[in-house]
C-alpha positions in Angstrom: 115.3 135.8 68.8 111.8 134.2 68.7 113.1 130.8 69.4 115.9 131.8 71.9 112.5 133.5 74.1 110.3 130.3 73.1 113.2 128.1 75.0 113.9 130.3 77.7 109.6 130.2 77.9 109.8 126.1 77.7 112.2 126.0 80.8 110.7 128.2 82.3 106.8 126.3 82.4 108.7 122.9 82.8 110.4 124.5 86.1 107.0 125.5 86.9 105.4 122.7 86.7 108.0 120.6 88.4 107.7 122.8 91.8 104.0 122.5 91.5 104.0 118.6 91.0 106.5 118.3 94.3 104.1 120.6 96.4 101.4 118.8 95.3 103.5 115.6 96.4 104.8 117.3 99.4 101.4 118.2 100.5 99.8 115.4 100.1 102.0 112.7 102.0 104.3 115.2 104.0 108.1 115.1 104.6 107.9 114.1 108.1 106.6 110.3 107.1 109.7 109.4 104.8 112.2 109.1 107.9 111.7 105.2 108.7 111.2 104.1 105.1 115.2 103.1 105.2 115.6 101.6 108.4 113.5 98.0 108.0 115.1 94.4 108.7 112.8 93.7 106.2 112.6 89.6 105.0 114.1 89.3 101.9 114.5 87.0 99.3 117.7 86.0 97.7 118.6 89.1 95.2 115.6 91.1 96.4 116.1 95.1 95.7 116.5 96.9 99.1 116.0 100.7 99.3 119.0 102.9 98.0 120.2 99.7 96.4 120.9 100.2 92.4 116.8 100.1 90.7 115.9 98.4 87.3 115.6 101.1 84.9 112.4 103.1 85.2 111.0 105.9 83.3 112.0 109.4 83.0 109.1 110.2 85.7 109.5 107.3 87.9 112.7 108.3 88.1 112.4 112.1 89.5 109.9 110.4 92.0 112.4 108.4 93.0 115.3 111.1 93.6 112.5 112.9 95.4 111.4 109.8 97.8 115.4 108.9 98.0 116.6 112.7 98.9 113.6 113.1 101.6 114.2 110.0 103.5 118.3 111.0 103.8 116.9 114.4 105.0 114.7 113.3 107.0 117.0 109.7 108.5 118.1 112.2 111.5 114.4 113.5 112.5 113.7 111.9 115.9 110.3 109.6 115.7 108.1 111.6 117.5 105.7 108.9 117.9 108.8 106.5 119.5 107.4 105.4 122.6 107.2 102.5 125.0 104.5 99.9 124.6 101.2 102.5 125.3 99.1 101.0 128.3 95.5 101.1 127.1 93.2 99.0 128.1 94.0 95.7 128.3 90.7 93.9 127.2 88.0 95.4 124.5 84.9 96.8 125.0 83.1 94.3 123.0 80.0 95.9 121.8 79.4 94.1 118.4 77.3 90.9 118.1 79.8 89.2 115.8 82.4 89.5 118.4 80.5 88.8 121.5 79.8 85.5 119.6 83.6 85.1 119.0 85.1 86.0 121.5 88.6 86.5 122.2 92.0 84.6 123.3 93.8 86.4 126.0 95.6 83.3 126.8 99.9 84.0 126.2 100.1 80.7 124.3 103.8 80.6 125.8 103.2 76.6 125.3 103.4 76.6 121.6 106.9 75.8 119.6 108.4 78.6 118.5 108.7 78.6 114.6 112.1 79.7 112.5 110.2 82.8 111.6 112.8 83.5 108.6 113.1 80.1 107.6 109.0 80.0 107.4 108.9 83.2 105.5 111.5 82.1 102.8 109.8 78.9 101.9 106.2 80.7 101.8 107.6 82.8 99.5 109.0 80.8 97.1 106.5 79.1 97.3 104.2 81.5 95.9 106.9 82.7 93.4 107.1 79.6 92.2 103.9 78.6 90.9 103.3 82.4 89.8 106.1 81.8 87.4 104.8 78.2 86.6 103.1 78.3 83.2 101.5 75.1 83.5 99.7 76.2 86.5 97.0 78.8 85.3 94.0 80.8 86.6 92.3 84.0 85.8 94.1 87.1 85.6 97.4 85.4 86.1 99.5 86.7 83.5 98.4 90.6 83.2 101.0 93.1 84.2 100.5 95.4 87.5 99.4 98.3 85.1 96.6 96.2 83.6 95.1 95.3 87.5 91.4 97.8 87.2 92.2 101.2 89.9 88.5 99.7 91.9 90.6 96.4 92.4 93.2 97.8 94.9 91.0 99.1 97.2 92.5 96.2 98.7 96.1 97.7 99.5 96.3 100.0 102.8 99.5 102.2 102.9 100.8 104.0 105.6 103.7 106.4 104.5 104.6 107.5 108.4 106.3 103.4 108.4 106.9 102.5 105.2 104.1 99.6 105.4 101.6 98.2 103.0 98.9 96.2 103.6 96.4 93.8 101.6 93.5 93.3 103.9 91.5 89.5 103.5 88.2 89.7 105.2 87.9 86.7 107.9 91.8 86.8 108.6 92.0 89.0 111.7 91.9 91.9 109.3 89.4 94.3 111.9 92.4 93.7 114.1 95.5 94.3 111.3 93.3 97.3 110.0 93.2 98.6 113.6 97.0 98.9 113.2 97.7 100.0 110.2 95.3 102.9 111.9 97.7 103.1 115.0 101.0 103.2 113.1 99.5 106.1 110.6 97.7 108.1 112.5 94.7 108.1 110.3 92.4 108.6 112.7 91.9 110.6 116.2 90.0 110.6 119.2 89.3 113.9 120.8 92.4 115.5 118.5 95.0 112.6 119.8 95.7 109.3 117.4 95.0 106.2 119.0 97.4 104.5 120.4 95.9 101.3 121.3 94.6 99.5 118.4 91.4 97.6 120.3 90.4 101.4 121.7 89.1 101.9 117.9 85.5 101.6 117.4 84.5 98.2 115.1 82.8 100.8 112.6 85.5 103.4 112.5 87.7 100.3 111.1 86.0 99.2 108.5 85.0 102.7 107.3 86.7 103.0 103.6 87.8 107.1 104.1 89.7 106.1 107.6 92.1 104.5 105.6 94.5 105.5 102.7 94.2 102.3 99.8 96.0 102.3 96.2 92.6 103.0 94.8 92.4 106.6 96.0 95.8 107.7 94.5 94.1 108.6 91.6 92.2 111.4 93.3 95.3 112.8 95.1 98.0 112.4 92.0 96.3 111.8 88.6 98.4 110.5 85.6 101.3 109.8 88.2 99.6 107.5 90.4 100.9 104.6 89.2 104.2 105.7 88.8 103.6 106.4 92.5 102.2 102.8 93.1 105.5 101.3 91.4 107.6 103.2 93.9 106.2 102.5 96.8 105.9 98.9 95.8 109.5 98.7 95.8 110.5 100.6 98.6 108.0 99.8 101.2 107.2 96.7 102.9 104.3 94.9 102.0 102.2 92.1 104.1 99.2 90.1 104.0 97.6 87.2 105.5 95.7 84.5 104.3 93.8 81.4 105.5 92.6 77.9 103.9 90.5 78.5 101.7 87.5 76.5 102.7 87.5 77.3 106.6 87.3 81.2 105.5 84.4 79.7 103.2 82.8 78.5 106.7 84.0 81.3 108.7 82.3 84.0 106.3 79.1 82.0 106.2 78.6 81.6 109.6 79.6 85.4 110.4 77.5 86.9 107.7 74.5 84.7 107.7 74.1 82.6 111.2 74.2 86.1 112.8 71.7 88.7 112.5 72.7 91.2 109.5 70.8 93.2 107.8 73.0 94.4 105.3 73.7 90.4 104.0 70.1 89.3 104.4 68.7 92.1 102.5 71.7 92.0 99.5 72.4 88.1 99.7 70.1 85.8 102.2 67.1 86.7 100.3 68.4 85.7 96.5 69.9 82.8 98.1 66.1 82.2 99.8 64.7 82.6 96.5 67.0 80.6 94.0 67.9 77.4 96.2 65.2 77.3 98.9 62.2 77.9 96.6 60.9 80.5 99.3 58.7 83.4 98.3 57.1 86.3 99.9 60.0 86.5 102.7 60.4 89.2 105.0 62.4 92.3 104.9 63.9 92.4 108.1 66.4 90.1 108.9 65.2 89.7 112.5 61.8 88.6 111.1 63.1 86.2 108.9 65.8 84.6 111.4 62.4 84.8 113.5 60.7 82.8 111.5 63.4 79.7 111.1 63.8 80.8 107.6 67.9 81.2 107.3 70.4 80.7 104.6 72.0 76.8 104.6 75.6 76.4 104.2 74.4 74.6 100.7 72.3 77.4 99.8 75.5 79.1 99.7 77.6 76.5 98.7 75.2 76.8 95.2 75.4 80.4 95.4 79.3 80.5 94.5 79.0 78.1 91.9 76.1 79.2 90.2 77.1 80.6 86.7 74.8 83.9 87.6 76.3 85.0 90.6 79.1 86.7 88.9 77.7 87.5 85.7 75.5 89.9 88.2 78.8 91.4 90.4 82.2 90.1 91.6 82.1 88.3 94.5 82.0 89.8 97.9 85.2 90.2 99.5 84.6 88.2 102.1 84.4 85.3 100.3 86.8 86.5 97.1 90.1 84.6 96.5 92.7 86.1 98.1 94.5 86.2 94.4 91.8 88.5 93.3 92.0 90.7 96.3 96.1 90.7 96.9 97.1 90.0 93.1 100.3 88.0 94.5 101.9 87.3 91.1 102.0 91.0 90.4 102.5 92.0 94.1 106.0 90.8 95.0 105.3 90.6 99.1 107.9 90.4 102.0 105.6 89.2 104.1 102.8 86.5 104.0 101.3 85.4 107.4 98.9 82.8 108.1 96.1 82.6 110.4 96.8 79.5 111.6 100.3 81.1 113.0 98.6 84.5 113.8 100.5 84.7 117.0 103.9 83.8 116.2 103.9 85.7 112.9 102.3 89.0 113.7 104.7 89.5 116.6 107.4 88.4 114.1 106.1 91.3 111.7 105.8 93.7 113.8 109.4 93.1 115.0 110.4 93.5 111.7 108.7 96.5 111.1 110.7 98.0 114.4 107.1 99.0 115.5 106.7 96.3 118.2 107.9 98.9 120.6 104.9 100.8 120.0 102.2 98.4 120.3 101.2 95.0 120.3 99.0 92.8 117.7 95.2 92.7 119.7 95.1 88.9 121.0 93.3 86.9 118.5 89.7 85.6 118.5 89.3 82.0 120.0 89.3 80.1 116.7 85.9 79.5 116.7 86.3 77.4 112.8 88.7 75.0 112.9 90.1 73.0 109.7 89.0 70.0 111.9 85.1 71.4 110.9 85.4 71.0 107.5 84.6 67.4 107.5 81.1 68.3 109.0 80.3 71.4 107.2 80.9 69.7 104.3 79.5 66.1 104.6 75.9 67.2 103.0 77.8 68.9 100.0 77.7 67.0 97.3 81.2 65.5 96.0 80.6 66.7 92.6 79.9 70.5 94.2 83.0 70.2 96.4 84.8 69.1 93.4 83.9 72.1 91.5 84.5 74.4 94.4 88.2 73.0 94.8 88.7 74.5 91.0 87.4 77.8 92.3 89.7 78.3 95.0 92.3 76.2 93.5 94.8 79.1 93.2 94.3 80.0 96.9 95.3 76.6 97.8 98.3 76.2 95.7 100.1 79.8 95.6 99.9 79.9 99.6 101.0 76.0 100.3 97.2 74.8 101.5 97.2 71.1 101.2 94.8 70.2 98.9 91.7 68.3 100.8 91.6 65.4 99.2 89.0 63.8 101.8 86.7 66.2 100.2 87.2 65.4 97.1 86.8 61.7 97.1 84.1 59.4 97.6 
């Protein structure tokens, strides 16, 4: 009698516990943002997994999570998309209130005189590309062969999701990522003005963007699901499509130097320019304002922070800063299996190509991208006062960008 009530008890906490976990689920990420997870023309790779298709074995949890992402997408398949509309008229140029981007710029031009690129072609070959060399043990570099599980929570704080579309995003600072966060903020409605989600990505403020709580990153699932957040993670790794864009290597080098340390900014003079200042330059008793310093000719040099990357110190003190962080460290692409990997050097043709395949292009269209401002043609200048040895050196540091995203490797940099 004891054990029959003891069982009857068991399944009775088990159910219990089982209705809490899906309204804590429920609640958290809602049943109306499953109903377009199903519906992508989503790039794929020859015997990539679609959604619904037959999954690898997963665990006995993975698995209810997956019944209950797979049975509220067929529920919900029917639910007209409420946020369906044609292309929203907002403005048609920003109001351009930042210093950085008053410097830059922008392109309005169509660029209707540039070839148009086999898209799918393009996207194959990038990817096995990438695939490749991530299953090429010969070619090795930090953090290469640990498993998604053993990736730190505080390193994907990188990964935007937005459940309304089905879409994850790794965000690389200096590769139009204001703009690509602005729409990842458009197509989840993460953020309102005056009670209404925007609608027109450039309408969002510059500092609303880059604000960490606008946006909902893999590092947060921890707080919403506990002990199931991976689990979580997994699942929406394999049903969702996931992008990101990179850059070469040493023009985001330039591009992030000449952004955070040419302009006025506080924030980087106070945390960065001043070591810098200090170690390399031999300077002493600087100012504490930026303005003051930049007022007095005393500036970081592109050496100053060419020495900075390579010095020893510099991460034995923090990571690097994510603007100038390989894109392996910020994306981990050989645990990260993406669909999509745009380049800004094709921002044009391949953002209108994602958003296309994301069925979203009806709803708004990627902001027209800064006038290009670094060119790879620069590199020969910026670097001419490096020394061979230091370019040598910074080669190996961002070798794995190069290779893994099919960046020629600048070999008039690296020889006399």
């Amino acid at each position: 009698m004891t054990k029959a009530r003891l069982l009857r008890l068991s399944v009775v906490l088990v159910s219990i516990f089982m209705i809490l976990l899906i309204i804590v689920y429920w609640d958290n990420v809602g049943t109306a943002h499953f109903y377009l997870h199903t519906s992508f023309s989503r790039p794929r790779s020859p015997g990539a997994i679609a959604a619904g298709e037959d999954w690898e074995a997963l665990p006995d949890v993975d698995e209810f999570l997956v019944k209950l992402l797979s049975s509220s997408l067929k529920q919900n398949s029917s639910i007209p998309r409420k946020t369906e509309q044609l292309l929203v008229q907002g403005s048609n140029k920003p109001v351009v209130s930042n210093l950085e981007e008053n410097v830059r710029g922008y392109d309005w031009s169509t660029h209707k005189d540039r070839n148009s690129l086999d898209q799918e072609k393009v996207q194959v070959e990038r990817q096995r590309t990438l695939r490749e060399f991530c299953a090429n043990s010969s070619f090795t570099f930090p953090t290469k062969e640990r498993s998604f599980d053993d990736i730190p929570n505080y390193e994907l704080n990188h990964l935007i999701v937005d459940d309304r579309h089905g879409v994850i995003y790794c965000y690389v600072p200096k590769v139009a990522c204001t703009n690509w966060k602005r729409v990842m903020i458009v197509l989840s409605e993460s953020l309102l003005d005056q009670g209404v989600p925007y609608r027109n990505p450039l309408d969002i403020p510059r500092e609303h963007v880059h604000n960490s709580s606008t946006h909902l990153t893999f590092n947060k699932f921890w707080r919403r699901y506990g002990k199931f957040s991976r689990h979580l993670m997994k699942i929406k790794l394999k049903k969702y499509t996931k992008f990101l864009f990179v850059r070469d290597p040493f023009v985001r080098l330039i591009s992030a130097f000449r952004s955070k340390f040419e302009l006025e900014n506080e924030d980087f003079y106070r945390r960065f320019a001043i070591p810098m200042l200090k170690l390399y330059s031999n300077h002493t008793n600087l100012p504490t304002s930026v303005s003051e310093a930049f007022g007095a000719g005393l500036k970081v040099s592109f050496s100053d922070f060419i020495q900075y990357l390579l010095d020893p110190r510099t991460e034995k003190m923090a990571p690097f800063n994510e603007h100038w962080r390989q894109v392996y460290r910020l994306c981990h692409p050989c645990q990260i299996d993406y669909d999509f990997i745009g380049k800004l050097e094709t921002l044009d043709e391949d953002a209108a190509y994602l958003l296309q395949l994301l069925k979203v292009d009806r709803l708004l269209r990627f902001p027209p991208s800064y006038r290009n401002r670094t060119a790879s043609s620069w590199e020969d200048n910026w670097f001419a006062k490096i020394p061979l040895a230091w370019r040598q050196q910074l080669y190996k540091l961002y070798e794995a960008d190069f290779v893994l995203f099919g960046y020629p490797k600048p070999e008039n940099l690296l020889k006399d």
